[in-house]
mmCIF file as gemmi writes it, N, C-alpha and C atoms, coordinates in Angstrom:
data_model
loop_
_atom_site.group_PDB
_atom_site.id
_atom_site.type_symbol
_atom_site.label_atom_id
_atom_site.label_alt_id
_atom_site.label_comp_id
_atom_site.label_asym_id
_atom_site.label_entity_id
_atom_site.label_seq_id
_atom_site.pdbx_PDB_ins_code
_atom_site.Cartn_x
_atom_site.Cartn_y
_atom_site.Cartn_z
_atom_site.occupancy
_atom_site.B_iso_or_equiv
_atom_site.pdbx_formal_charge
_atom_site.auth_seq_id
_atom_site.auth_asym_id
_atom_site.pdbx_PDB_model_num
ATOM 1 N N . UNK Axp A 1 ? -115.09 31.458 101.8 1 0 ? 1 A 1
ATOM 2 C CA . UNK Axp A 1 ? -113.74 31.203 101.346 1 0 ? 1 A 1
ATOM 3 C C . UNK Axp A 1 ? -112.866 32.435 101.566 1 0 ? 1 A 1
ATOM 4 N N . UNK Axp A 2 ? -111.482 32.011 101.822 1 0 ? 2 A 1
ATOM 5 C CA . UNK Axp A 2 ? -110.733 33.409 102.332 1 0 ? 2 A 1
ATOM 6 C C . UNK Axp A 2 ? -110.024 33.848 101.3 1 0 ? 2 A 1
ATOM 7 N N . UNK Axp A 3 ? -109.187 34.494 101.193 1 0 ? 3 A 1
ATOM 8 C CA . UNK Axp A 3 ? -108.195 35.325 100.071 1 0 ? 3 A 1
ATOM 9 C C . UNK Axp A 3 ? -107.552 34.166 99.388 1 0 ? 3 A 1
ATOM 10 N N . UNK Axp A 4 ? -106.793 33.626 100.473 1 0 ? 4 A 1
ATOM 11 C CA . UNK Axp A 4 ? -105.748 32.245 100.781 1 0 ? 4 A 1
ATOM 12 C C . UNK Axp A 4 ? -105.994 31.346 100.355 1 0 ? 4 A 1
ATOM 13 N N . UNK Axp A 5 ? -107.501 30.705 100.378 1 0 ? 5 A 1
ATOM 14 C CA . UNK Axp A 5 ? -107.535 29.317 99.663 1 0 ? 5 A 1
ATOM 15 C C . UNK Axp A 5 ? -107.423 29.495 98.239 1 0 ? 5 A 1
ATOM 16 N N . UNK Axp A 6 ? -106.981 28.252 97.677 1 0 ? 6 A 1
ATOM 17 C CA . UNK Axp A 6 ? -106.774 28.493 96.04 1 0 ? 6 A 1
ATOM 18 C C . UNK Axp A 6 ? -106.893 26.621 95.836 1 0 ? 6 A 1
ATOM 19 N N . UNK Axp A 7 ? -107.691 27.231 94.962 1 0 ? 7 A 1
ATOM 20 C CA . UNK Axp A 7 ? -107.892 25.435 94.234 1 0 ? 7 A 1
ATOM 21 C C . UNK Axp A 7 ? -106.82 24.635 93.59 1 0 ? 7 A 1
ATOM 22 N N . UNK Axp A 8 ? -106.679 22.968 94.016 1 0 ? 8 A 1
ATOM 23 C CA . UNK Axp A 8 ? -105.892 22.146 93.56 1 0 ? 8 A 1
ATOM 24 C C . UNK Axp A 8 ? -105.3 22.541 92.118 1 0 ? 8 A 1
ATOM 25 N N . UNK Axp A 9 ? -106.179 22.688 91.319 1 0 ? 9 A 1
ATOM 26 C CA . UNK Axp A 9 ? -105.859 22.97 89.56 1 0 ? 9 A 1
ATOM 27 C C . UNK Axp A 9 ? -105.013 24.206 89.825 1 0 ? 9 A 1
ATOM 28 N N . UNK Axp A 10 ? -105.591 25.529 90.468 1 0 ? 10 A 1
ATOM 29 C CA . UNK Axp A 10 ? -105.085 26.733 90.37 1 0 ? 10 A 1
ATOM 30 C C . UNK Axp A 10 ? -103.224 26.319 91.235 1 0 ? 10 A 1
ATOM 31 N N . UNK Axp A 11 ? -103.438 25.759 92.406 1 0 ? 11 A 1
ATOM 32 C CA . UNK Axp A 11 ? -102.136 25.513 92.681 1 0 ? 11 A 1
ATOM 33 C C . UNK Axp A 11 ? -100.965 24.437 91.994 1 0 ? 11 A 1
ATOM 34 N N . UNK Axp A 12 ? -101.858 23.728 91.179 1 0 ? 12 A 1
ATOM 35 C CA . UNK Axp A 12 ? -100.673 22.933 90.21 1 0 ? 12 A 1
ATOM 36 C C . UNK Axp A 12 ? -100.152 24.015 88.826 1 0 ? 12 A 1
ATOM 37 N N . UNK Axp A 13 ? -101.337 24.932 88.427 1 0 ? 13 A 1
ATOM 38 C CA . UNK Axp A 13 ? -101.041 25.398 87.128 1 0 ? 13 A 1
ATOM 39 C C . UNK Axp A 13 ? -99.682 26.738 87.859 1 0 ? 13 A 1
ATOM 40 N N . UNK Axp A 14 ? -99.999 27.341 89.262 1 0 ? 14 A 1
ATOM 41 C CA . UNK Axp A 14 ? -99.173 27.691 89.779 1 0 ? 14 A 1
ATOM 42 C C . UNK Axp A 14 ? -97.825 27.245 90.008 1 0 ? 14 A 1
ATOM 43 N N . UNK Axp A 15 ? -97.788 26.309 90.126 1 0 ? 15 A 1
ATOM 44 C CA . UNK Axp A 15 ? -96.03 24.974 90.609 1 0 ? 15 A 1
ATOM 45 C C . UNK Axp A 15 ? -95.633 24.627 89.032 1 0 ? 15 A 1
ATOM 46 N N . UNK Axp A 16 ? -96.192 24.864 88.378 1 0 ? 16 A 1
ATOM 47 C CA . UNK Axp A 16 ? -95.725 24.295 86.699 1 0 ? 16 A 1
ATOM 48 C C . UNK Axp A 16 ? -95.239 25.661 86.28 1 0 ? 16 A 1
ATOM 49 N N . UNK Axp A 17 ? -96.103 26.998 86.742 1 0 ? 17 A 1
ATOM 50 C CA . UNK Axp A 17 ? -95.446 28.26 86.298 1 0 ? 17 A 1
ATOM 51 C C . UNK Axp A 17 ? -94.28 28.793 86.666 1 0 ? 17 A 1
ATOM 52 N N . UNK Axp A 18 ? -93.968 28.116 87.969 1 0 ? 18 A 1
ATOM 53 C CA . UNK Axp A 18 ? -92.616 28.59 89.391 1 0 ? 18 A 1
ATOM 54 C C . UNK Axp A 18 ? -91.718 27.407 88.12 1 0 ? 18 A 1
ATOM 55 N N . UNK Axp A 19 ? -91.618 26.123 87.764 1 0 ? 19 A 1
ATOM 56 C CA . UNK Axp A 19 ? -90.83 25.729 87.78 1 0 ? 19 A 1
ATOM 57 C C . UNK Axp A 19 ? -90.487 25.848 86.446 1 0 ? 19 A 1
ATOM 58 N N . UNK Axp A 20 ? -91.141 26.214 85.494 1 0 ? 20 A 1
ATOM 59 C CA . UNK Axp A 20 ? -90.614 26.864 84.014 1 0 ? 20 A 1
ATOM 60 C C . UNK Axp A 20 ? -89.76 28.375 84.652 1 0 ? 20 A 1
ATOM 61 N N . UNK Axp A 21 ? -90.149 29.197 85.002 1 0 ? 21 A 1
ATOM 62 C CA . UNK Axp A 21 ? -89.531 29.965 85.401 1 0 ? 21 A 1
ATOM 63 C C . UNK Axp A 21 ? -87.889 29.912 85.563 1 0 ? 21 A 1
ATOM 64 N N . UNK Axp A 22 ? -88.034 28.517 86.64 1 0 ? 22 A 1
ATOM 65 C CA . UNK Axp A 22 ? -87.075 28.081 87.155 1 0 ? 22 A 1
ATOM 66 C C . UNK Axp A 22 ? -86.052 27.697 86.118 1 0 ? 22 A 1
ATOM 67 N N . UNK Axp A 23 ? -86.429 26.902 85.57 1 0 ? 23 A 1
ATOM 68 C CA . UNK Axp A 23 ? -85.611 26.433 84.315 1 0 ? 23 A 1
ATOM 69 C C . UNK Axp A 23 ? -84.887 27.289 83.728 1 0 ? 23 A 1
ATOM 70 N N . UNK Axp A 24 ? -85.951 28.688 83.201 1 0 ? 24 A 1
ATOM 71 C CA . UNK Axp A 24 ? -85.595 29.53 82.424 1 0 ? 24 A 1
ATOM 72 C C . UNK Axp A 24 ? -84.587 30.627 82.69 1 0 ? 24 A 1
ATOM 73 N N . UNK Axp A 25 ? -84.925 30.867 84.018 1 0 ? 25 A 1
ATOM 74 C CA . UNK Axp A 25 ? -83.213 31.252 85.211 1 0 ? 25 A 1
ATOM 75 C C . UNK Axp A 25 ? -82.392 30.299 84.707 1 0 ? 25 A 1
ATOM 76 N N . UNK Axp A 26 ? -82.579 29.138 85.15 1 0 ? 26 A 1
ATOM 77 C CA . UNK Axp A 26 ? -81.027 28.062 84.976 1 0 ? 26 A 1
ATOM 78 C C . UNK Axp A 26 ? -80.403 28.243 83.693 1 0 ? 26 A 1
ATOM 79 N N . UNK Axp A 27 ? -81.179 28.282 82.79 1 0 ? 27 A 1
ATOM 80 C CA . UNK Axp A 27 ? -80.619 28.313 81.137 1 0 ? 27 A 1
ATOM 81 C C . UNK Axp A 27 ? -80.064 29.625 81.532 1 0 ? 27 A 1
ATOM 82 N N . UNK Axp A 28 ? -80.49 30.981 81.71 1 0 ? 28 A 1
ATOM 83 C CA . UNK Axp A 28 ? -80.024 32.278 81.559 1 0 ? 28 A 1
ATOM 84 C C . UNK Axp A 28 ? -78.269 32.236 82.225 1 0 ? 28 A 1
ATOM 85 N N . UNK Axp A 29 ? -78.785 32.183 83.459 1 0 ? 29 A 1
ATOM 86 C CA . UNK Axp A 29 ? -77.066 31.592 84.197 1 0 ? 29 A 1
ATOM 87 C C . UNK Axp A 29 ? -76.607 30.897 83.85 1 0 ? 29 A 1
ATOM 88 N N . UNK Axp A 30 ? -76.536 29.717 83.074 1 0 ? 30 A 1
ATOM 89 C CA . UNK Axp A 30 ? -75.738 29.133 82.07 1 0 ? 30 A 1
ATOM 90 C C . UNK Axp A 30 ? -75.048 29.986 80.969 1 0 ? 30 A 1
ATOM 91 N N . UNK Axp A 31 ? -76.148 30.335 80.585 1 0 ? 31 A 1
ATOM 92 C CA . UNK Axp A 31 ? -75.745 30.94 79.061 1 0 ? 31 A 1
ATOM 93 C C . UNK Axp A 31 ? -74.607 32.337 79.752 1 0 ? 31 A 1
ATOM 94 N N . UNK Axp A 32 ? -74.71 32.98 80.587 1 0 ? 32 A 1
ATOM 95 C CA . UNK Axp A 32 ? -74.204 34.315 80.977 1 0 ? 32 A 1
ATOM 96 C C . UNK Axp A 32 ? -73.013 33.462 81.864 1 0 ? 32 A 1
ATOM 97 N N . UNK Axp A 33 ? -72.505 32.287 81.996 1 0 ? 33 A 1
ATOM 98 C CA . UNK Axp A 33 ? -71.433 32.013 82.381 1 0 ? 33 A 1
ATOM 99 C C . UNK Axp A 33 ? -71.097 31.876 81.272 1 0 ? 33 A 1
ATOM 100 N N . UNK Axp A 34 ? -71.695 30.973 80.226 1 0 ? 34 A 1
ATOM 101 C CA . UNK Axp A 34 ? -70.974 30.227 79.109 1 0 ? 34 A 1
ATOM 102 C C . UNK Axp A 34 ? -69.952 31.699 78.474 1 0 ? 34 A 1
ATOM 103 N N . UNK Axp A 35 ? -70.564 32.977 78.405 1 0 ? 35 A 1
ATOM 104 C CA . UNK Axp A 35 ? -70.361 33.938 77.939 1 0 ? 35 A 1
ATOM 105 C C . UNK Axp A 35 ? -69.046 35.065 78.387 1 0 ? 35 A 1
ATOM 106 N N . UNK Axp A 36 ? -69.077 34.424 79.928 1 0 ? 36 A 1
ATOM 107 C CA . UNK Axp A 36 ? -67.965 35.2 80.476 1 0 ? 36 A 1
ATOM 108 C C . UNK Axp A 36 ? -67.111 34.001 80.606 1 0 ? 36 A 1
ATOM 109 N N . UNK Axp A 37 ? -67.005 33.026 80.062 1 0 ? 37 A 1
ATOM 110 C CA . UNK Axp A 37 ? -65.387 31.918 80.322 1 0 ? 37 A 1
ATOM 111 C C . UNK Axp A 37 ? -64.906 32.032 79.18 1 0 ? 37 A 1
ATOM 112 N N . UNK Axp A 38 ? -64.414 32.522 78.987 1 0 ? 38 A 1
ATOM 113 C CA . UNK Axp A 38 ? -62.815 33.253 77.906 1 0 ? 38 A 1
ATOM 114 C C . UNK Axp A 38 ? -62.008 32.264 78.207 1 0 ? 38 A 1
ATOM 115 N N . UNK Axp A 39 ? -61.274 31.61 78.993 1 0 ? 39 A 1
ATOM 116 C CA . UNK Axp A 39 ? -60.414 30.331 79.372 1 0 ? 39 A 1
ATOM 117 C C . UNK Axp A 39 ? -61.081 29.409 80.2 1 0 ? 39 A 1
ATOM 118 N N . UNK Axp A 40 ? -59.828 28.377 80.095 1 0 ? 40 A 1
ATOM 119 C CA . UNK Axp A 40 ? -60.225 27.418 80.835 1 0 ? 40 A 1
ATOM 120 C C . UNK Axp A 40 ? -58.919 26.982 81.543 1 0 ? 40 A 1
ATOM 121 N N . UNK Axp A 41 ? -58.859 26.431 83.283 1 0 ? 41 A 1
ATOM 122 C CA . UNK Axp A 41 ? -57.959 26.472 84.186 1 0 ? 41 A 1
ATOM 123 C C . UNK Axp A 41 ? -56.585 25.777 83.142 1 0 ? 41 A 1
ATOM 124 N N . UNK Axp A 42 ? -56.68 24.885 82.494 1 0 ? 42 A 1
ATOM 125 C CA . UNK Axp A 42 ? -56.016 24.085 81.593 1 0 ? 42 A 1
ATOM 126 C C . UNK Axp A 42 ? -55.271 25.313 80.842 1 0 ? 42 A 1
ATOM 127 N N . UNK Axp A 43 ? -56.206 25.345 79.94 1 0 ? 43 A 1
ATOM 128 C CA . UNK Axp A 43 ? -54.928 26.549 79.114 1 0 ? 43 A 1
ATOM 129 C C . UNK Axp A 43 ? -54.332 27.774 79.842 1 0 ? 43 A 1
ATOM 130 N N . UNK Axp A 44 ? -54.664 28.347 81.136 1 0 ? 44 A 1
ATOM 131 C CA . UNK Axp A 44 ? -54.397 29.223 81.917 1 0 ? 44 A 1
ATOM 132 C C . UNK Axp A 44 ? -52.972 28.523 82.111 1 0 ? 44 A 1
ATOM 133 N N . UNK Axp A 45 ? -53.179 27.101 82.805 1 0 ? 45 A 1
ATOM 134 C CA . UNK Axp A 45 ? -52.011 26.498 83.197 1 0 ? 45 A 1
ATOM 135 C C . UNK Axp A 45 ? -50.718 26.63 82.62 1 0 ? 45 A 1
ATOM 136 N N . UNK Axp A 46 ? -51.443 26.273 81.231 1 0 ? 46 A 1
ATOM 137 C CA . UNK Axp A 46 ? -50.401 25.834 79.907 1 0 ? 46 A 1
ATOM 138 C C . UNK Axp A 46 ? -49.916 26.851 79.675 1 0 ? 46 A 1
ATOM 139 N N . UNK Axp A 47 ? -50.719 28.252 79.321 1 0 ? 47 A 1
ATOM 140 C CA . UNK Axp A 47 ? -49.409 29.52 79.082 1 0 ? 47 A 1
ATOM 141 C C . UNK Axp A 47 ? -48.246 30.051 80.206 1 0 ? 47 A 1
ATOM 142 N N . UNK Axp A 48 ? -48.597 29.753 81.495 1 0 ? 48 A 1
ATOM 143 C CA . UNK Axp A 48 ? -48.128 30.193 82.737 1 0 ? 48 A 1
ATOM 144 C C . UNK Axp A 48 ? -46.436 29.561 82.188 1 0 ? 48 A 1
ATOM 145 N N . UNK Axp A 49 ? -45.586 31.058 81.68 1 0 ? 49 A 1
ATOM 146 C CA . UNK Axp A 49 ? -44.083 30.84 81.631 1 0 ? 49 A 1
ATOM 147 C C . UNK Axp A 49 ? -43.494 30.281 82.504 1 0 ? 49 A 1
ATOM 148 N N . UNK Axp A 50 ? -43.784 30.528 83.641 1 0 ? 50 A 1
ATOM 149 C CA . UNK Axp A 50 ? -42.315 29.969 84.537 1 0 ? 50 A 1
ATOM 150 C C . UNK Axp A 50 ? -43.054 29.206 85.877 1 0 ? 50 A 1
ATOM 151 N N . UNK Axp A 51 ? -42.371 27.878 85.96 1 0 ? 51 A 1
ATOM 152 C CA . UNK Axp A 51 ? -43.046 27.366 87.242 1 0 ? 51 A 1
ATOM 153 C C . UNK Axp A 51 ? -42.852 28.71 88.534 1 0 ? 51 A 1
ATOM 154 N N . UNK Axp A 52 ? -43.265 28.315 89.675 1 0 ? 52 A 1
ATOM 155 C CA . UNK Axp A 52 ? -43.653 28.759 91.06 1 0 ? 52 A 1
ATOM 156 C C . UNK Axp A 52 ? -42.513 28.547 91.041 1 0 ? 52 A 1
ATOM 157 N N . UNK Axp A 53 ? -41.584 28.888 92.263 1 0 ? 53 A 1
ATOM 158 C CA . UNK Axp A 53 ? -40.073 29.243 92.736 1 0 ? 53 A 1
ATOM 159 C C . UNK Axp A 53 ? -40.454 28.352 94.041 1 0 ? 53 A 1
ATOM 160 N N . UNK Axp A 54 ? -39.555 27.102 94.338 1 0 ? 54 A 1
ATOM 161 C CA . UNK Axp A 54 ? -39.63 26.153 95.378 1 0 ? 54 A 1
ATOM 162 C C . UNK Axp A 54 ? -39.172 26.784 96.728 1 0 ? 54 A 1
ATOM 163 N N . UNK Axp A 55 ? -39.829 26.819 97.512 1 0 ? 55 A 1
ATOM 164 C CA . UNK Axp A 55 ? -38.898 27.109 99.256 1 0 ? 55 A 1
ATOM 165 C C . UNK Axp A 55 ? -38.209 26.537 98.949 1 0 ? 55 A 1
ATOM 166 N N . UNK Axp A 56 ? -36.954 27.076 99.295 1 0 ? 56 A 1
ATOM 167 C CA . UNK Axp A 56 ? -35.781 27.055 99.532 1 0 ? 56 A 1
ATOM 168 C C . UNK Axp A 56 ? -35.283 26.462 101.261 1 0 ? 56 A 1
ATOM 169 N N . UNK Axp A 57 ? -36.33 27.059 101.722 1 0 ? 57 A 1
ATOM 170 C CA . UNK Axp A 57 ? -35.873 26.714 103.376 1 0 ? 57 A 1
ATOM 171 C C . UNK Axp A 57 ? -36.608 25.809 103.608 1 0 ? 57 A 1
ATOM 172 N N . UNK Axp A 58 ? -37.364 25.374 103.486 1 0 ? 58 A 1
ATOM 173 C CA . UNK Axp A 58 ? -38.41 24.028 104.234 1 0 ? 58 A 1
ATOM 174 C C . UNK Axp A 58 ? -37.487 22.822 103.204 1 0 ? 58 A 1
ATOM 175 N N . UNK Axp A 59 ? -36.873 22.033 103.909 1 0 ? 59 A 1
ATOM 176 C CA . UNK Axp A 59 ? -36.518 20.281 103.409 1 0 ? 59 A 1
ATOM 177 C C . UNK Axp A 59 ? -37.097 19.488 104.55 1 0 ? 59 A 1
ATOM 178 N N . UNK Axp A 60 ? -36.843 18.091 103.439 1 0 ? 60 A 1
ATOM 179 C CA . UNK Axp A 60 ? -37.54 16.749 103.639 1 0 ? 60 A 1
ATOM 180 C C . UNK Axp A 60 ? -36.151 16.629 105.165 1 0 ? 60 A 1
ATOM 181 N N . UNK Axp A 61 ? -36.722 16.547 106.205 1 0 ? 61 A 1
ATOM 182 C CA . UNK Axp A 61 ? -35.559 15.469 107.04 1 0 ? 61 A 1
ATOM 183 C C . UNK Axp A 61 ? -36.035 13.947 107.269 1 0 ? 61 A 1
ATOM 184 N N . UNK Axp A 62 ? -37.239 13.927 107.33 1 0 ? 62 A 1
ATOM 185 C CA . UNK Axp A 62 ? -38.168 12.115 108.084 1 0 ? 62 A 1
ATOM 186 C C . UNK Axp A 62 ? -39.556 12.674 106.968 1 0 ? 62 A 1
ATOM 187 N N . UNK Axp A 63 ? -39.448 11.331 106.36 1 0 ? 63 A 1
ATOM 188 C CA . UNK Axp A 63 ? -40.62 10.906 106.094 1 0 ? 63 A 1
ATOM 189 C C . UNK Axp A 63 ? -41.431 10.549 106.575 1 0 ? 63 A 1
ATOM 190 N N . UNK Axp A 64 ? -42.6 10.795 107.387 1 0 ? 64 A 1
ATOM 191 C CA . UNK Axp A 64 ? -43.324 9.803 108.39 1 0 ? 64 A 1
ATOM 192 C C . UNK Axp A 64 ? -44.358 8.457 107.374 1 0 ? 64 A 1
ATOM 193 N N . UNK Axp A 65 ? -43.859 7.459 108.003 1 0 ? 65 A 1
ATOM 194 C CA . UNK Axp A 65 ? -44.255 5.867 107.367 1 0 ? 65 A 1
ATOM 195 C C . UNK Axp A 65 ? -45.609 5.657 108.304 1 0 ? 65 A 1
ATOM 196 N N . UNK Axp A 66 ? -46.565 4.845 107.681 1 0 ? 66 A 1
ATOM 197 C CA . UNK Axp A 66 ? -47.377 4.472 108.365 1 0 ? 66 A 1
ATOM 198 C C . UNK Axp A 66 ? -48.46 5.317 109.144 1 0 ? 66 A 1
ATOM 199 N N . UNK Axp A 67 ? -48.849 6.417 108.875 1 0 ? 67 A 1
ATOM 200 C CA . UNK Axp A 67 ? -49.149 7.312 109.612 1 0 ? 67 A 1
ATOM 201 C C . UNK Axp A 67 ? -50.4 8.133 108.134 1 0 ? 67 A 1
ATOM 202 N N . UNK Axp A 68 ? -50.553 7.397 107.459 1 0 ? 68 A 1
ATOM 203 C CA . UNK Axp A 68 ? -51.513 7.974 106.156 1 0 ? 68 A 1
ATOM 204 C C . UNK Axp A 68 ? -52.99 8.191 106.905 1 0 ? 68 A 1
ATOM 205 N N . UNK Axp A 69 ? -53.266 9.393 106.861 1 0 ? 69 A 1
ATOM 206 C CA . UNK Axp A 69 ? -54.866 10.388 107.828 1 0 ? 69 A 1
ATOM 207 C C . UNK Axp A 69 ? -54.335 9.989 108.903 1 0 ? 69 A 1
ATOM 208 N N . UNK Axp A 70 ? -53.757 9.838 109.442 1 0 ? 70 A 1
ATOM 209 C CA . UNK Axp A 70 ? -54.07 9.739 111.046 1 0 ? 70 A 1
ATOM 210 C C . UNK Axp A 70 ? -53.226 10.492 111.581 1 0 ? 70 A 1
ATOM 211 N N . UNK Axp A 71 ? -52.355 11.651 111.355 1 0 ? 71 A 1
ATOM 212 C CA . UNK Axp A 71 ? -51.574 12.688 112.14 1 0 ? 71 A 1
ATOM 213 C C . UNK Axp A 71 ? -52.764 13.574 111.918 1 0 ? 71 A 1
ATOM 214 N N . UNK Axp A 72 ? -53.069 14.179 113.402 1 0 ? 72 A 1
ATOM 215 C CA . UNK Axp A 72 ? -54.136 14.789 113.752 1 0 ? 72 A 1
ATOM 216 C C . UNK Axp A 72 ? -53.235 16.807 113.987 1 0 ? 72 A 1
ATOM 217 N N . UNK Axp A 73 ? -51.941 16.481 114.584 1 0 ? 73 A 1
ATOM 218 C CA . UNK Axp A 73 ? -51.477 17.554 114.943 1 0 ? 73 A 1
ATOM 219 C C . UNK Axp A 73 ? -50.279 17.94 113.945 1 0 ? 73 A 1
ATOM 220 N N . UNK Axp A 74 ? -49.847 18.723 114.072 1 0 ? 74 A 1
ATOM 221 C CA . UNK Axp A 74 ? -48.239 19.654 113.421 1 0 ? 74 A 1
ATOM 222 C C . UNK Axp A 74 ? -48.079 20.458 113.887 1 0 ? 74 A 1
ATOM 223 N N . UNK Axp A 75 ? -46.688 20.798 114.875 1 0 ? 75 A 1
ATOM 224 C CA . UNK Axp A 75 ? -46.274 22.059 115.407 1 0 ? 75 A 1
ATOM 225 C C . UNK Axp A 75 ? -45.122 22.225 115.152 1 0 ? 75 A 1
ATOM 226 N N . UNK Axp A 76 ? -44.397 23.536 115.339 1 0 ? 76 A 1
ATOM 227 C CA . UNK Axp A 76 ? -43.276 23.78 115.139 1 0 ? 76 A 1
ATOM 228 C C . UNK Axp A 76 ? -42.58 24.101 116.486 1 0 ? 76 A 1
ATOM 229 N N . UNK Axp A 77 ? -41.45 23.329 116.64 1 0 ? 77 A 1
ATOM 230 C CA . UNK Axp A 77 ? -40.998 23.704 117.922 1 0 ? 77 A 1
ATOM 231 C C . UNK Axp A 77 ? -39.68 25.078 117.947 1 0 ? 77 A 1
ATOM 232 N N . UNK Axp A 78 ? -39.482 25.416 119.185 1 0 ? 78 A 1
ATOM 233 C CA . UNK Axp A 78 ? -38.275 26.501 119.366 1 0 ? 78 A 1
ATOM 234 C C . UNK Axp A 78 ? -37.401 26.579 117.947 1 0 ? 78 A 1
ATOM 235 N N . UNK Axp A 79 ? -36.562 25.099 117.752 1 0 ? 79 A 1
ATOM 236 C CA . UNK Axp A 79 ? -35.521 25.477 117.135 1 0 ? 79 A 1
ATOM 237 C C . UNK Axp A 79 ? -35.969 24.813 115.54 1 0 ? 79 A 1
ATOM 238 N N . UNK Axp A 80 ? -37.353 25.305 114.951 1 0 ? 80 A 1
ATOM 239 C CA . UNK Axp A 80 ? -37.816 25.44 113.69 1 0 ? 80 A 1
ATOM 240 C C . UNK Axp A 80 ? -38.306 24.261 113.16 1 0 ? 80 A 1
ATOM 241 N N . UNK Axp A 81 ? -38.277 22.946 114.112 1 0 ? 81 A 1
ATOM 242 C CA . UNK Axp A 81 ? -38.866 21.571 113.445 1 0 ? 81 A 1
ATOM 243 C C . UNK Axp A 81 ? -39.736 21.032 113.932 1 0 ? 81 A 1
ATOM 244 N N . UNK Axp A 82 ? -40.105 20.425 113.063 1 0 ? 82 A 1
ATOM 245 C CA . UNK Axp A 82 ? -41.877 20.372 113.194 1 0 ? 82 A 1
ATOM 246 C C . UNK Axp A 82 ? -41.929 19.144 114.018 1 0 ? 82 A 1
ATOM 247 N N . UNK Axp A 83 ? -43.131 19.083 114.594 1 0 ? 83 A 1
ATOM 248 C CA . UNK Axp A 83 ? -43.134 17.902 115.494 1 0 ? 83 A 1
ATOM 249 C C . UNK Axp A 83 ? -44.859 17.403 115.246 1 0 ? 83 A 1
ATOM 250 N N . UNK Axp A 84 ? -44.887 16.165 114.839 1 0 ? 84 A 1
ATOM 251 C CA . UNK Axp A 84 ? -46.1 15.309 114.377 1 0 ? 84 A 1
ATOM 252 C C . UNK Axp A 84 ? -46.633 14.557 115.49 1 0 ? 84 A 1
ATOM 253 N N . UNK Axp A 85 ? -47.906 14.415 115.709 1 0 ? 85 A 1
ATOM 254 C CA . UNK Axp A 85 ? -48.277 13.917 116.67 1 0 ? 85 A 1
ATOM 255 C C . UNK Axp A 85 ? -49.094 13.062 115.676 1 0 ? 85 A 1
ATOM 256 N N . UNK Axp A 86 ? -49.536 11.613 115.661 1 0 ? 86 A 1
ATOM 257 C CA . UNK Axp A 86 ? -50.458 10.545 115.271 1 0 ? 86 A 1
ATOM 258 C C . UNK Axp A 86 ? -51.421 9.704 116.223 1 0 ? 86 A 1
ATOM 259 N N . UNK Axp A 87 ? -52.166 8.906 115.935 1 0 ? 87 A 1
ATOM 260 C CA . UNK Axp A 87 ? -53.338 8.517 116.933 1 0 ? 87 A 1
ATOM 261 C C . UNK Axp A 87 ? -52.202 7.265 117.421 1 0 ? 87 A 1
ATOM 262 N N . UNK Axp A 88 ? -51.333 6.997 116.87 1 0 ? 88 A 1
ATOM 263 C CA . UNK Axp A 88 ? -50.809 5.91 117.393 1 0 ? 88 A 1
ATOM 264 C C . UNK Axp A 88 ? -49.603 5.812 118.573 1 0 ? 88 A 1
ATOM 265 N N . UNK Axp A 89 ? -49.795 6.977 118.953 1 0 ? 89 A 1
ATOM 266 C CA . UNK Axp A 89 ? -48.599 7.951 119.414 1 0 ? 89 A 1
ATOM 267 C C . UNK Axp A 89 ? -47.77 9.168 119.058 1 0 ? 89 A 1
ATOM 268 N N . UNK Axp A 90 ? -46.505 8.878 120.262 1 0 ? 90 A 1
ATOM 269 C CA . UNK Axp A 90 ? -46.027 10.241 119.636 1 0 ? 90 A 1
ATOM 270 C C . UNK Axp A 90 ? -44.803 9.59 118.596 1 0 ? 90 A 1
């Protein structure tokens, strides 16, 4: 017999020891997140005084209709407007 072989029993009592282990990591990283979340995105939200400040320069000119997932492209041409390409054409 070599170093390497190891008996059925010895390799199950082995896979039961890896996966308590395992567990016992998962609980630890739980618990050491639970410990560092002081907030939550929600109340972060909720104190945040003042909305975001809207572009000013980007407006609505065309709505594109009919075209929901299927514009594959968006470019901006020379004189600053965007140009949509869809599978259904241009």
């Amino acid at each position: 017999m070599s170093s390497n072989d190891v008996s059925p029993e010895a390799m199950q009592s082995r896979i039961q020891q890896a996966r308590r282990e395992a567990e016992s990591l998962k609980d630890r990283i739980k618990r050491k997140k639970d410990d560092l979340a002081d907030a939550t995105l929600m109340n972060l939200a909720r104190a945040q005084q003042e909305a975001l400040p809207k572009n000013q320069m980007m407006k609505t000119r065309k709505t594109l209709k009919g075209h929901l997932a299927k514009i594959y492209a968006m470019h901006w041409s020379t004189d600053r407007k965007a140009f949509g390409i869809g599978v259904t054409g241009w």
